[in-house]
N, C-alpha and C positions, 0 to 999 in steps of 0.2 A: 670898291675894287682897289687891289692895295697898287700906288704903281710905282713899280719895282721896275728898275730900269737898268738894259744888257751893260752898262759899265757899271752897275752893283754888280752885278753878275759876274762880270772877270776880277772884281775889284777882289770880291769874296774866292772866286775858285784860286786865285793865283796866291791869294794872300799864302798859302802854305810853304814855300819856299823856291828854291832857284830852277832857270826852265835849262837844264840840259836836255838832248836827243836821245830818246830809248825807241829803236824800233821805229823811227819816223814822229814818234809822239815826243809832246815836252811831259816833263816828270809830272807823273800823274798827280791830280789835285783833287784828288777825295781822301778822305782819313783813311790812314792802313790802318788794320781788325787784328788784333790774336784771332788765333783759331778759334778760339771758346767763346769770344766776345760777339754781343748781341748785334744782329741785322737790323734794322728799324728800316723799314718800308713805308713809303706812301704811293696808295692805286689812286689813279686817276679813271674814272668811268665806270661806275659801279652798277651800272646796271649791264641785262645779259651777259657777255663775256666777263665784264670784271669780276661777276661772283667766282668764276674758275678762279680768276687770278686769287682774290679773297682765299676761298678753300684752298687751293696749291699751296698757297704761300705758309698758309696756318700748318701743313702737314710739316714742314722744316723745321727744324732743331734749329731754336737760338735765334727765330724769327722774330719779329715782333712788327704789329701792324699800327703804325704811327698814326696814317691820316687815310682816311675814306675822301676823295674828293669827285662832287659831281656839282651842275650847274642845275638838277633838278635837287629841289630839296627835300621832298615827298621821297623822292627813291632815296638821297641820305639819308635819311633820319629812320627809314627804315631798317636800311641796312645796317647803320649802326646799333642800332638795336637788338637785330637779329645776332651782329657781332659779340655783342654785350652777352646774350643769352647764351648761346654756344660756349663763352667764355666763363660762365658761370659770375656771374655779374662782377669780374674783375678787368674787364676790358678798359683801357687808358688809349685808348682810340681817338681821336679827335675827327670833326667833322668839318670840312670847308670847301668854297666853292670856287674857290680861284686854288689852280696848283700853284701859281708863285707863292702862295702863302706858307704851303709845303717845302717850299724848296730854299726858302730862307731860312730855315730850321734848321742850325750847322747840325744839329743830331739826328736827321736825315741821313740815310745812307745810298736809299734808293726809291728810283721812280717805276712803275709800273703802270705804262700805260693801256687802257682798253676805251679809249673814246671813240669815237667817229673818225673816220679817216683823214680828215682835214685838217686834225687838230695832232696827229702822230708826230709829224717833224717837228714842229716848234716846240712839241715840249721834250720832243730828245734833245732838241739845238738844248734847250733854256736848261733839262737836267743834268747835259753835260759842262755848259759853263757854269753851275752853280756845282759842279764837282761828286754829280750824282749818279751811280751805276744805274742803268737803262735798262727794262725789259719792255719793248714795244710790241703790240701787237701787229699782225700783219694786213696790209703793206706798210712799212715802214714809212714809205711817202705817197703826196695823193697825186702829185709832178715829178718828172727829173728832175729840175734843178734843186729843189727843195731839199729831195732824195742825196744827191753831191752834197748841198749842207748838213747834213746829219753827219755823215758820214766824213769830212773833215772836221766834226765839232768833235769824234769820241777818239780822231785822230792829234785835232792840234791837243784836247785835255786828257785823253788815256783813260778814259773811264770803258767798262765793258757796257756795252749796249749790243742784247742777245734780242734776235728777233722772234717775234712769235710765230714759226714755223715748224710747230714739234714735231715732224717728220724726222728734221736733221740731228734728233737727241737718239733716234732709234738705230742699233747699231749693225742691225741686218741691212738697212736700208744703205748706210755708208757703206759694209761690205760690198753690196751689191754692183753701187756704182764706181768704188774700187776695183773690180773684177770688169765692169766694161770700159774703164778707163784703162785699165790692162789690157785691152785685146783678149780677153779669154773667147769670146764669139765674134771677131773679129771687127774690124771700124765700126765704130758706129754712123749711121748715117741723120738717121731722123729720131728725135726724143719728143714722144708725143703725151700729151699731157689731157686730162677731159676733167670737166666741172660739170656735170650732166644729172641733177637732179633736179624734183620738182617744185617749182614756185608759184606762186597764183599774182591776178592781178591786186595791184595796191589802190585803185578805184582814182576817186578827183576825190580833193581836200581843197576847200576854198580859202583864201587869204583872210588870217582873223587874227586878234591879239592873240600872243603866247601869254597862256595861263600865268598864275601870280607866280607859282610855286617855281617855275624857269627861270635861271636869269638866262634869256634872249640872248643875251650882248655876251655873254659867255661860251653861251652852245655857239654859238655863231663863231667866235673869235676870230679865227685868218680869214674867214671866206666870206667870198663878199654875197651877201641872202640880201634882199631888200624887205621882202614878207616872209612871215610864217606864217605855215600851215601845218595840219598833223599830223604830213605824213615825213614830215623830217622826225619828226620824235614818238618813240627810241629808236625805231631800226629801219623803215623805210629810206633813211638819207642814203643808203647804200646805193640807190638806182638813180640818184641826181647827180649831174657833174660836178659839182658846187662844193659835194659833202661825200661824197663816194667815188668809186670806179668801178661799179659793175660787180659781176658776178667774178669776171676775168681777173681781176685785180681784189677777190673779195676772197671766197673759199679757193678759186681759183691759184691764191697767190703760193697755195700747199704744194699744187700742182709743177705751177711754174718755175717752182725752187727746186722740186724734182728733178727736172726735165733739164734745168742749165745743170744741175750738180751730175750729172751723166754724160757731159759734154767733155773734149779734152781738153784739162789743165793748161791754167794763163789765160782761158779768155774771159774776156769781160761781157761788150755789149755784143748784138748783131751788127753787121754792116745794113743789112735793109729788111724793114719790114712791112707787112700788110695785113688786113682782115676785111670781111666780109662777114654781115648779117642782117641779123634786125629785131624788130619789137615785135612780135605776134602772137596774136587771138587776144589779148587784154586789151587795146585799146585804153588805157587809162595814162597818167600823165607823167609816171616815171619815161626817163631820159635812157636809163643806156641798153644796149641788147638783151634780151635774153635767150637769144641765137647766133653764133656766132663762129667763125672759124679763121684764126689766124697763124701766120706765118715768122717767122725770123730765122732770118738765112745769117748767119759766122762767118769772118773773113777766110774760116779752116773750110768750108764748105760745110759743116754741118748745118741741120735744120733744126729748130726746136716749131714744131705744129701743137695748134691748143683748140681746145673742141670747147666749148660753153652750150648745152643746151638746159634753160629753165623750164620749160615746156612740158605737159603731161598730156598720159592716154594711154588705153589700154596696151601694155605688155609695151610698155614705153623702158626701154635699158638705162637705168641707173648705173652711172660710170662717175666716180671719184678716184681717179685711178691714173697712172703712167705706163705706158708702152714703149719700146725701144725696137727699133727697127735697123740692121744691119746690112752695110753694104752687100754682101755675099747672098742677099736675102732671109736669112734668117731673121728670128726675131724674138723680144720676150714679153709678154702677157703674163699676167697675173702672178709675175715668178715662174712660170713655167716657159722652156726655150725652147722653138719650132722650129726645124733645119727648113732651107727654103724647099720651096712646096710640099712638106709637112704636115698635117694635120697631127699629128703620133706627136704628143707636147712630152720632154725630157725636161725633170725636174733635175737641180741640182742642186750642188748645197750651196751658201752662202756663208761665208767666214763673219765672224764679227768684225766691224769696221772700227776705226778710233776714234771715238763719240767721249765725252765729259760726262763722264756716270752721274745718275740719278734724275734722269728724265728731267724735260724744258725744267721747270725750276729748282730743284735739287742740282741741274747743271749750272745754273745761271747763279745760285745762290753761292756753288763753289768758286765763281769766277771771283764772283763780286768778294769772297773773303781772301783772296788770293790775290786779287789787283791784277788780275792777269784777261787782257780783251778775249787774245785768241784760245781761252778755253772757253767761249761761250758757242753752243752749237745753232749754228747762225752768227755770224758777225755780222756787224754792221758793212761787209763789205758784200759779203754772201748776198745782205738783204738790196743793199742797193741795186747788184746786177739783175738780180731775179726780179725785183718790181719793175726797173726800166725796160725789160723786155715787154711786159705787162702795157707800160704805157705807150709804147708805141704800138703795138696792136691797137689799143683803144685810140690812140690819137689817129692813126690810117681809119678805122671806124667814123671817127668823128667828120674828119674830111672828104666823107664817100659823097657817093653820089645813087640814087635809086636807079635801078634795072632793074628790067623785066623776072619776076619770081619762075627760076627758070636752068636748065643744068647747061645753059650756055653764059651763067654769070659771071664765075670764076674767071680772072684776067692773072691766070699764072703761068704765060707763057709754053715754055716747053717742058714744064716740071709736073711730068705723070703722076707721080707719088701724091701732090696737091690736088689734083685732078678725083683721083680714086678716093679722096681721103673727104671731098667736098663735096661729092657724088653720094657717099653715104649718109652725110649730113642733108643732103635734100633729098633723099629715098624717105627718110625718115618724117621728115617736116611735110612732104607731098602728101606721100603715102603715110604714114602713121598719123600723124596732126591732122591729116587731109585738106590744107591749104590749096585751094584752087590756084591756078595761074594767073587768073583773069582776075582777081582781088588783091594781090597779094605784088610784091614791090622784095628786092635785094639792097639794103646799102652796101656797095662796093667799093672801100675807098685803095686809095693809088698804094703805089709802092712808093714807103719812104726810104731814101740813103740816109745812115746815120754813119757818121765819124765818131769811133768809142773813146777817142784821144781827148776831144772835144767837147763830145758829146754833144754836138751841133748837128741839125741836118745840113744837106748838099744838097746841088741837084731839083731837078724838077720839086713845087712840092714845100721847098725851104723856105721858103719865107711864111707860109700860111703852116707849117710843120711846127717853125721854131717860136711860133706864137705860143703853141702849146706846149711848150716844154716847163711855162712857169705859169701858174696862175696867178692872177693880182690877187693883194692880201687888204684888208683892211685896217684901218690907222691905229698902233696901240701894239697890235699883232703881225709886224712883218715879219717873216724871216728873212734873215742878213744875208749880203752878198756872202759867198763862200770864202771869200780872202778876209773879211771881215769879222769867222766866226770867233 
């Protein structure tokens, strides 16, 4: 393992010349490109998702794919291969298993992250101090706090770091929420968001040596694992705290970037949030919901509500999708707009919005030849707000407490709208799942105050809240204080 330490890392980004103020950023410290001049890329996490990144990247003009980097070698050496043959055996590809190896490479231009969750911020932190244009996949961070460091790392060095939420590249969809940010149907009140397809159980995996072909000590990197098992590797890590955030924080995270980008302009975090759910019919030893229903109340009074159901059965509704509900009672589905009490859905048009042409990476690629953050669709600011809405639903999760499987579980006060909305979520699970009452258990966890200034909790709740706001990291792998990046 090469060890490449964060003062090479400034020593290298800054070496390019003097730090004036652009935009809140010091002068940006990656190479500026002619236009015509070649992209060189290195992916990190090559299996599932990274092969998109792989293919995306190969469709661009002036691309070139530098380093394949993964911690399993078997899936390297595969893919470079596959790389090689597509390329007609002229691939210059290089294969390694640590990305600082990548990232010490002044001819490096950019990082492309698709690893496991725990590993997204540190190497946005590490590709922005080493002066490297970021595409990370989504969530951008697996904590808040971690999430604040990225996001001052692509601010103090000015590199563009585009998040992997291609919703924000399509330009009906900005239309869209341009037009309710307008008032065209009047306030918005509630942006409801659902990750409702189906997933089975991931059974028990017993504690046993990681195969030869792993490096261990790599997959693992920030997060602290004691044993392995195989259901961290490749894609089960998503349902452990350690290595994932659920479903909520996983396809979900498409959802939840929706649902803030419909919100009215300036705001950031919620003031308070909460969820309720749980793990049911699997029985097996993943950790986070795959039922779920949470909250985030805006200092403006808006709501953003988010539905998670993994659950299958017959004539069970598949919902990957956002809704918007308006104070006047109207509301819009599927694109189409329902005056209140309505059934009669009025389509209407949608202008195009101002998106960075050429979809997530033909936009992210234009950024990065441009030097410019704010053309990439998703910023790293975009992405911080939308995942931290994300983790405090999971972390009010985490903090519940079990009640009765029951439509008196919901603790949302006087807010009907929560009521109706979590009503339908247990119609479904009772009735459709056919979960009895008598076997079956709610985790309810509280309602957290969050300060968006801060980004601190208050309030009942705070101290066992702000616990979770960081994960510890393991030694080799921290990420830095945020005044430190």
């Amino acid at each position: 393992m090469l060890k490449t330490t964060r003062r090479h890392f400034l020593k290298t980004s800054l070496a390019a010349g003097s730090s004036v103020f652009i935009y809140g950023c010091r002068t940006p410290s990656f190479r500026v490109m002619g236009a015509n001049e070649r992209l060189r890329i290195a992916v990190a996490g090559v299996n599932g998702r990274g092969q998109n990144h792989i293919d995306g990247l190969l469709e661009q003009e002036n691309v070139e794919l530098a380093y394949l980097i993964d911690p399993d070698r078997r899936v390297l050496a595969a893919k470079l291969e596959a790389l090689n043959k597509k390329l007609g055996g002229k691939s210059t590809c290089r294969g390694v298993t640590d990305v600082r190896e990548a990232l010490e490479d002044k001819n490096v231009d950019a990082l492309s992250i698709a690893t496991p969750n725990h590993w997204h911020s540190l190497m946005t932190i590490w590709g922005a101090q080493a002066g490297k244009h970021v595409y990370v996949e989504k969530p951008m961070s697996h904590d808040v706090v971690e999430g604040r460091v990225a996001f001052e790392a692509q601010q103090r060095y000015g590199v563009v770091v585009q998040h992997g939420t291609q919703s924000r590249s399509d330009a009906r969809n900005a239309g869209l929420h341009d037009l309710i940010r307008a008032g065209k149907f009047g306030r918005l009140k509630i942006s409801y968001g659902y990750c409702c397809k189906p997933r089975a159980s991931i059974g028990f995996k017993s504690p046993s040596a990681p195969p030869a072909h792993l490096d261990w000590d790599l997959w693992r990197g920030p997060a602290v694992i004691d044993s392995y098992h195989d259901n961290y590797v490749h894609y089960n890590w998503h349902w452990f705290w350690e290595t994932g955030n659920g479903d909520l924080n996983n396809q979900g995270t498409h959802q939840l970037d929706m649902a803030r980008w419909a919100l009215d302009e300036g705001l950031t975090h919620p003031v308070r949030a909460m969820a309720l759910g749980g793990r049911f019919q699997w029985n097996d030893q993943g950790e986070t919901p795959n039922t779920m229903f949470g909250i985030g109340e805006y200092p403006n009074g808006q709501f953003v509500f988010f539905n998670v159901r993994n659950v299958n059965y017959s004539g069970y509704p598949r919902q990957v999708e956002n809704e918007y509900y308006f104070e006047d009672g109207g509301r819009i589905i599927r694109n189409k707009y329902y005056r209140k009490g309505s059934s009669q859905a009025q389509e209407f048009e949608i202008p195009a919005g101002k998106v960075t042409p050429g979809g997530n990476w033909g936009s992210f690629v234009a950024a990065c030849r441009a030097g410019r953050p704010e053309m990439a669709n998703g910023t790293a600011a975009d992405a911080h707000y939308g995942c931290v809405l994300g983790h405090l639903m999971n972390n009010s999760y985490r903090l519940g407490q079990l009640v009765p499987f029951n439509a008196k579980a919901g603790r949302f006060g006087d807010n009907q709208d929560a009521y109706e909305h979590f009503m339908k979520l247990h119609a479904m699970m009772s009735e459709g799942v056919g979960l009895p009452e008598a076997d079956n258990s709610y985790v309810v966890g509280p309602w957290l105050t969050f300060d968006p200034k801060t980004e601190r909790h208050t309030g009942d709740f705070a101290v066992e809240a702000n616990e979770l706001l960081k994960d510890a990291n393991r030694p080799g792998y921290q990420v830095p204080p945020a005044n430190q990046v």
